[in-house]
N, CA, C and O of each residue as an XYZ file, in Angstrom:
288
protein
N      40.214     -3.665    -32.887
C      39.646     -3.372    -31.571
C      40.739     -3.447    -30.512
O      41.712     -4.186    -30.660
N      40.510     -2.417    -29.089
C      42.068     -2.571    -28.363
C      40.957     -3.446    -27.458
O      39.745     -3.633    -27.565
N      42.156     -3.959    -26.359
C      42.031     -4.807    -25.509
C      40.152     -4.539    -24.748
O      39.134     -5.231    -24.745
N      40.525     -3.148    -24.195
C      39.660     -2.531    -23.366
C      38.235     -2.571    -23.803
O      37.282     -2.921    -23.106
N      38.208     -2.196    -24.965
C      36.776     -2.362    -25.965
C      36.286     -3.772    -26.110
O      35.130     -4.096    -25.836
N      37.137     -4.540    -26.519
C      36.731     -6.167    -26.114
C      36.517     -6.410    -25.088
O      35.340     -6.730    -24.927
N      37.500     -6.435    -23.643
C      36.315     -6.633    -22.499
C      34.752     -5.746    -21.846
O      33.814     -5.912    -21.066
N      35.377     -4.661    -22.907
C      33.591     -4.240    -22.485
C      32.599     -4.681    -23.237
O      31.463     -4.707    -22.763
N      32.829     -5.073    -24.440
C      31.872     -5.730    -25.401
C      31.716     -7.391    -24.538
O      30.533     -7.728    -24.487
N      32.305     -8.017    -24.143
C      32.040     -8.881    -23.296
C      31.554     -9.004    -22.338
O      30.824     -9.979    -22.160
N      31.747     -8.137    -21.416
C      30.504     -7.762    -20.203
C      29.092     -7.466    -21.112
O      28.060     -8.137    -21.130
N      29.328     -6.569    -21.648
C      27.337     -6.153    -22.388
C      27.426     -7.510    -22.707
O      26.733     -7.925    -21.778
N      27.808     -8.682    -23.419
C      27.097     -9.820    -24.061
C      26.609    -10.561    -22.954
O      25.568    -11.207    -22.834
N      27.833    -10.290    -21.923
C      27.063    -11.521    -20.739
C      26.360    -10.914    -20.192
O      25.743    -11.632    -19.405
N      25.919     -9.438    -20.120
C      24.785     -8.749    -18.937
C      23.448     -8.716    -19.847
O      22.342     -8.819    -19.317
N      23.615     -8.559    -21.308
C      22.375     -8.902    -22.078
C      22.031     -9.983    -22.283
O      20.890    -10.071    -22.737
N      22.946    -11.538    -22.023
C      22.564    -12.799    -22.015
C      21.683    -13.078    -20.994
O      20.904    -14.022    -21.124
N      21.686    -12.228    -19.742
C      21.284    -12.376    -18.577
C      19.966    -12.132    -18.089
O      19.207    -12.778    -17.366
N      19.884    -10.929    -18.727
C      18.276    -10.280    -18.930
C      17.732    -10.377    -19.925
O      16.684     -9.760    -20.112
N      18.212    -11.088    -20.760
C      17.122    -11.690    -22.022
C      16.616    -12.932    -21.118
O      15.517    -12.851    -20.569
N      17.353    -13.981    -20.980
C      16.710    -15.137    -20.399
C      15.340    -14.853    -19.461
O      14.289    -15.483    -19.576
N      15.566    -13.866    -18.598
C      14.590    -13.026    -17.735
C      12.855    -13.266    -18.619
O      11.774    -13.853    -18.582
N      13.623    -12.384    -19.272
C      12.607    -11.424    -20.511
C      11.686    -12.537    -21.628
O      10.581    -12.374    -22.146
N      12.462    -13.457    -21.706
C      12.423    -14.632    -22.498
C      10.369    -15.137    -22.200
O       9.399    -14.962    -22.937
N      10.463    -15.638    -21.097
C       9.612    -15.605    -20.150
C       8.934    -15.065    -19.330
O       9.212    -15.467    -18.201
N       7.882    -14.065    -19.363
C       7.733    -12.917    -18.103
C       7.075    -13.411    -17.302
O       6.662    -12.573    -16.501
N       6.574    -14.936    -16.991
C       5.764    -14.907    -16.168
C       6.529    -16.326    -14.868
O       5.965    -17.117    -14.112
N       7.610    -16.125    -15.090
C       8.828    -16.941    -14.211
C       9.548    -15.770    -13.865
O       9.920    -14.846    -14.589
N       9.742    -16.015    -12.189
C      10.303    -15.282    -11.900
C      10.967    -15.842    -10.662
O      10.758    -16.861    -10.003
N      11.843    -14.843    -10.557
C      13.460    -14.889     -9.522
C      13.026    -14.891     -8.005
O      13.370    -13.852     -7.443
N      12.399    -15.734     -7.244
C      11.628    -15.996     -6.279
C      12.572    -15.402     -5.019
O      12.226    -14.568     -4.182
N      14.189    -16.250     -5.165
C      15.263    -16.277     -4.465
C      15.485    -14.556     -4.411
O      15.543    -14.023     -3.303
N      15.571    -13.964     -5.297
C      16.194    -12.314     -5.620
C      15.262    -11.457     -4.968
O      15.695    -10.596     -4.203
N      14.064    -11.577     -5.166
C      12.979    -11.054     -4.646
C      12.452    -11.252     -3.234
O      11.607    -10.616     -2.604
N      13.348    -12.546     -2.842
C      13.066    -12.517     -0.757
C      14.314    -11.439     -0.751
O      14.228    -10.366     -0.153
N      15.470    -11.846     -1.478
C      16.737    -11.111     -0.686
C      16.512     -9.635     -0.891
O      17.381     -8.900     -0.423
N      15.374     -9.012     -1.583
C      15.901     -7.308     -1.801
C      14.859     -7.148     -0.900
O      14.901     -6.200     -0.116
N      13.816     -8.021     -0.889
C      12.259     -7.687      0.340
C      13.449     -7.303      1.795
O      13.447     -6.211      2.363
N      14.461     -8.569      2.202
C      15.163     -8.568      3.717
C      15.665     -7.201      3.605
O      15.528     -6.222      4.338
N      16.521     -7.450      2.073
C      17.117     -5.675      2.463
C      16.431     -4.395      2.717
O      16.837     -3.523      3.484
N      15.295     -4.356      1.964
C      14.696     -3.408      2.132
C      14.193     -2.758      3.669
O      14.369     -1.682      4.240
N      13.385     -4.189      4.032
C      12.905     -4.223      5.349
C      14.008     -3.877      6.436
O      13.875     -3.012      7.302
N      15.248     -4.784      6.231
C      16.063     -4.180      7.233
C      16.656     -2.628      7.166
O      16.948     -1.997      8.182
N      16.778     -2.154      5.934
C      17.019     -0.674      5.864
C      16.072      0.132      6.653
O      16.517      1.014      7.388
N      14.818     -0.088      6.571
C      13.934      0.843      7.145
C      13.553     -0.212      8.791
O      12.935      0.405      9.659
N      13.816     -1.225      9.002
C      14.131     -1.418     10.297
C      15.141     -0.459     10.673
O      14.586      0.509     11.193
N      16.350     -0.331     10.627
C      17.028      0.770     10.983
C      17.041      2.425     10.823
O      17.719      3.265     11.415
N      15.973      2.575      9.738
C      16.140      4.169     10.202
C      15.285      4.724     10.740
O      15.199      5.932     10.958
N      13.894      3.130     11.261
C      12.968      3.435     12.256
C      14.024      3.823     13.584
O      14.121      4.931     14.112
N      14.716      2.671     13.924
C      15.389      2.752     15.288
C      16.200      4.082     15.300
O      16.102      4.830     16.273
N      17.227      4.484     13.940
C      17.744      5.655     14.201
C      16.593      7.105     14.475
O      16.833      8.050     15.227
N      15.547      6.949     13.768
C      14.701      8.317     14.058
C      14.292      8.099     15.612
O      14.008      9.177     16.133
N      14.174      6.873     16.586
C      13.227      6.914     17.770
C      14.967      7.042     18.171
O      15.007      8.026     18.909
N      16.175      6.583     18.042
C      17.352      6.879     19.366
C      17.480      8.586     19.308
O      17.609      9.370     20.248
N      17.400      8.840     17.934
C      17.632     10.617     17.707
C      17.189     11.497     18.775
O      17.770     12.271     19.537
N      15.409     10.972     18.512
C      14.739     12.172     19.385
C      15.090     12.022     20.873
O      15.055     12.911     21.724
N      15.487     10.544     21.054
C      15.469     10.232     22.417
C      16.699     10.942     23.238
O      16.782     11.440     24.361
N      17.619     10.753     22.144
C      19.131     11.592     22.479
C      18.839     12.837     22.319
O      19.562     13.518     23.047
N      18.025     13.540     21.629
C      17.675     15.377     21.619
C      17.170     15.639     22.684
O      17.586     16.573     23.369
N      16.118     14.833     23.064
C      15.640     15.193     24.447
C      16.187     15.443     25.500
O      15.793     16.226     26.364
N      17.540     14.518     25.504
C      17.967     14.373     26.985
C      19.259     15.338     26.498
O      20.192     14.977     27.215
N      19.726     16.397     25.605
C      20.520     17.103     25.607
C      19.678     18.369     25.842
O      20.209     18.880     26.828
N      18.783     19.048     25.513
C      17.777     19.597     25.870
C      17.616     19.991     26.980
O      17.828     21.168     27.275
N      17.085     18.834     28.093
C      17.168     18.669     29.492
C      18.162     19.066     30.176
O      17.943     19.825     31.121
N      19.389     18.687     29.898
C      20.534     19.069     30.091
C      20.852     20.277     29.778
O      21.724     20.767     30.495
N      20.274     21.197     28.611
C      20.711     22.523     28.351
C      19.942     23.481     29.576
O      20.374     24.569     29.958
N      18.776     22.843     30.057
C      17.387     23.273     30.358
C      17.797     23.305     32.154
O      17.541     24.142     33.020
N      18.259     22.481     32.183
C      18.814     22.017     33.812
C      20.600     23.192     33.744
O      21.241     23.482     34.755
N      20.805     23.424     32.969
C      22.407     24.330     33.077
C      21.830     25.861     33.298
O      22.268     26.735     34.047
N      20.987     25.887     32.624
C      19.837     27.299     32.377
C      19.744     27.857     34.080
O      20.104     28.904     34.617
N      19.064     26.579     34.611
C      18.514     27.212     36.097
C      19.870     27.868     36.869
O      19.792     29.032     37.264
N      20.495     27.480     36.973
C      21.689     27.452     37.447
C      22.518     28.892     37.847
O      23.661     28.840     38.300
C-alpha cells in the first residue's frame, strides 16, 4: 500500500467510527449539533430576508431616480 492509500483508509476508519457510534443507538441524539445547524440555518435565512427587503428598497429608489431624470 503507498503512503496516500493508508491515510485515506484512515480517515474512512475514523469517519465510520464516528457514525456508527451515532447509529449504534438511534434514539440518542446530538442535542449540541442540532442547536448549532437550527442558529445556522435561521441566521442564513435571517439574512436573505434582509437582503430581499434592502434589494427592493434599493430598486425603488434607482427607479425614482431614472423616473425623476425622465422629466427633465
Amino acid at each position: 500500500m503507498k503512503m496516500g492509500q493508508l491515510n485515506v483508509l484512515a480517515v474512512m476508519a475514523v469517519l465510520f467510527s464516528l457514525f456508527m457510534e451515532t447509529e449504534a443507538n438511534p434514539f440518542i441524539y446530538n442535542y449540541e449539533r442540532l442547536r448549532i445547524g437550527g442558529l445556522i440555518c435561521s441566521c442564513l435565512l435571517f439574512g436573505a430576508g434582509l437582503l430581499a427587503i434592502l434589494y427592493t428598497r434599493c430598486n425603488r429608489k434607482q427607479k425614482k431616480a431614472e423616473d425623476d431624470n425622465s422629466e427633465i
